[in-house]
C-alpha beads as a LAMMPS data file, in Angstrom:
LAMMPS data file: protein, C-alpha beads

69 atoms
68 bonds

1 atom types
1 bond types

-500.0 500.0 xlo xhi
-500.0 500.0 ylo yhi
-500.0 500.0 zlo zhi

Masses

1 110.0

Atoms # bond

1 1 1 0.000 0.000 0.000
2 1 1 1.354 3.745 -1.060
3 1 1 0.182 6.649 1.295
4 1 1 -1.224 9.463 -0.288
5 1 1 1.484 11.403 1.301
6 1 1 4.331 9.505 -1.207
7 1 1 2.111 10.524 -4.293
8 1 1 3.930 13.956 -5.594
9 1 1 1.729 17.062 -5.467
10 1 1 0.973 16.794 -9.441
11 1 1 -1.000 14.053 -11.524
12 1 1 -1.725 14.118 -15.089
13 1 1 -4.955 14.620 -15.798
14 1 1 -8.592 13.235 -13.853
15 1 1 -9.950 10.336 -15.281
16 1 1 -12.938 8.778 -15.037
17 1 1 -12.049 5.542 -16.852
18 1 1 -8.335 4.017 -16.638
19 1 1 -6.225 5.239 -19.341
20 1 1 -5.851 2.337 -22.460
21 1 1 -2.029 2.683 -21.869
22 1 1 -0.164 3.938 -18.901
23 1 1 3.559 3.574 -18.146
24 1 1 4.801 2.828 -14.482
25 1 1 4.556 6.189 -12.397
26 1 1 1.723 7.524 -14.549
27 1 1 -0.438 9.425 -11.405
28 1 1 -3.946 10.027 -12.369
29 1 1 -7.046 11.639 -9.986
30 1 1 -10.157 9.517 -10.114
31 1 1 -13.192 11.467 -11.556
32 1 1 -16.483 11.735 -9.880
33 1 1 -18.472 9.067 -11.955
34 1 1 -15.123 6.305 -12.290
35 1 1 -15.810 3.078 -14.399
36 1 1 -14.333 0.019 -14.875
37 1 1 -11.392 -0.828 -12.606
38 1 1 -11.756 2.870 -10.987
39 1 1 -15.063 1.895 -10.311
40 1 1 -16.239 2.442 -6.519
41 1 1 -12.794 4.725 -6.102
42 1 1 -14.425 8.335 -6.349
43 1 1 -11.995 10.792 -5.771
44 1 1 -9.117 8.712 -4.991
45 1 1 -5.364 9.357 -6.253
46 1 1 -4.181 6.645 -8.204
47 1 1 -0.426 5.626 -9.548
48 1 1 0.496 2.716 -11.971
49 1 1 3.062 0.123 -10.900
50 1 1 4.024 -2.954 -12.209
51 1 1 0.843 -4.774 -10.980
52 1 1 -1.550 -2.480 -12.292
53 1 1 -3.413 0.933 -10.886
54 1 1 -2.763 1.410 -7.059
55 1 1 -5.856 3.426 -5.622
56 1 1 -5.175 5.848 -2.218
57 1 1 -7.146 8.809 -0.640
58 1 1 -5.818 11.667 -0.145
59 1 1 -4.662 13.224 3.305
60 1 1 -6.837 15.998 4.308
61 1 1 -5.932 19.435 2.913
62 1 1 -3.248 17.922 0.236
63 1 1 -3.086 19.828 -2.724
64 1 1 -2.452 18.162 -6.580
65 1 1 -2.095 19.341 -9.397
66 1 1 -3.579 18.899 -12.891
67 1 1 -1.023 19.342 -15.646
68 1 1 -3.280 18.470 -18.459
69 1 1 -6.560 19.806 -17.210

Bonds

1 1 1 2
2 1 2 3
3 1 3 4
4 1 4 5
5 1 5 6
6 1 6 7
7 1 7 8
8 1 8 9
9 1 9 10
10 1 10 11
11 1 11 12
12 1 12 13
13 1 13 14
14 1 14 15
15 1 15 16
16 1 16 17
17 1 17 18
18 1 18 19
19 1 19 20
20 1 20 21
21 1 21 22
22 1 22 23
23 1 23 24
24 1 24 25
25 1 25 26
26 1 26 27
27 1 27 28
28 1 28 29
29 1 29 30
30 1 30 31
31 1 31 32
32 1 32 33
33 1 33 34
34 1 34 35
35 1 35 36
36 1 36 37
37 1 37 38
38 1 38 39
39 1 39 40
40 1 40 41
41 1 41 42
42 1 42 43
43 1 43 44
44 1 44 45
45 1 45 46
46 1 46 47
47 1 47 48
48 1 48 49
49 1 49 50
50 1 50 51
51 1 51 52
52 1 52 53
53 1 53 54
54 1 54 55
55 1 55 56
56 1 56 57
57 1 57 58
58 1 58 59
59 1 59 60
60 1 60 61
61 1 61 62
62 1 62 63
63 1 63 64
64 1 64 65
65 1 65 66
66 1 66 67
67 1 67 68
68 1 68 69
C-alpha cells in the first residue's frame, strides 16, 4: 500500500475511466463518476506500478495538481 502522502503534489490529468495505456509512475485523480477498474474509487489518487493501478485517498488538505486539465 502507497500513502497518499508519497504521491507527488501533481498528476496528469482526472480520469474517469483508466487510461488504455499507462507507463509505471503515470499518477492520475479519479473522476467523480469512475468506471471500470476505478469503479467504486471516487476521488481517490491513483499511480500505476508494475501490478496495475494502485488506488489511495488523499490526506486531508493535500493539494495536486492537474497538468493536463
Amino acid at each position: 500500500m502507497i500513502a497518499a502522502q508519497k504521491i507527488p503534489g501533481n498528476v496528469l490529468s482526472i480520469e474517469n475511466t483508466p487510461p488504455a495505456s499507462a507507463a509505471i509512475g503515470d499518477r492520475i485523480l479519479i473522476g467523480t463518476a469512475p468506471t471500470g477498474d476505478y469503479a467504486g474509487h471516487a476521488e481517490k489518487l491513483t499511480v500505476y506500478l508494475s501490478t496495475g493501478w494502485q488506488k489511495v485517498s488523499p490526506t486531508n488538505g493535500q493539494r495536486v495538481y492537474v497538468q493536463n486539465y
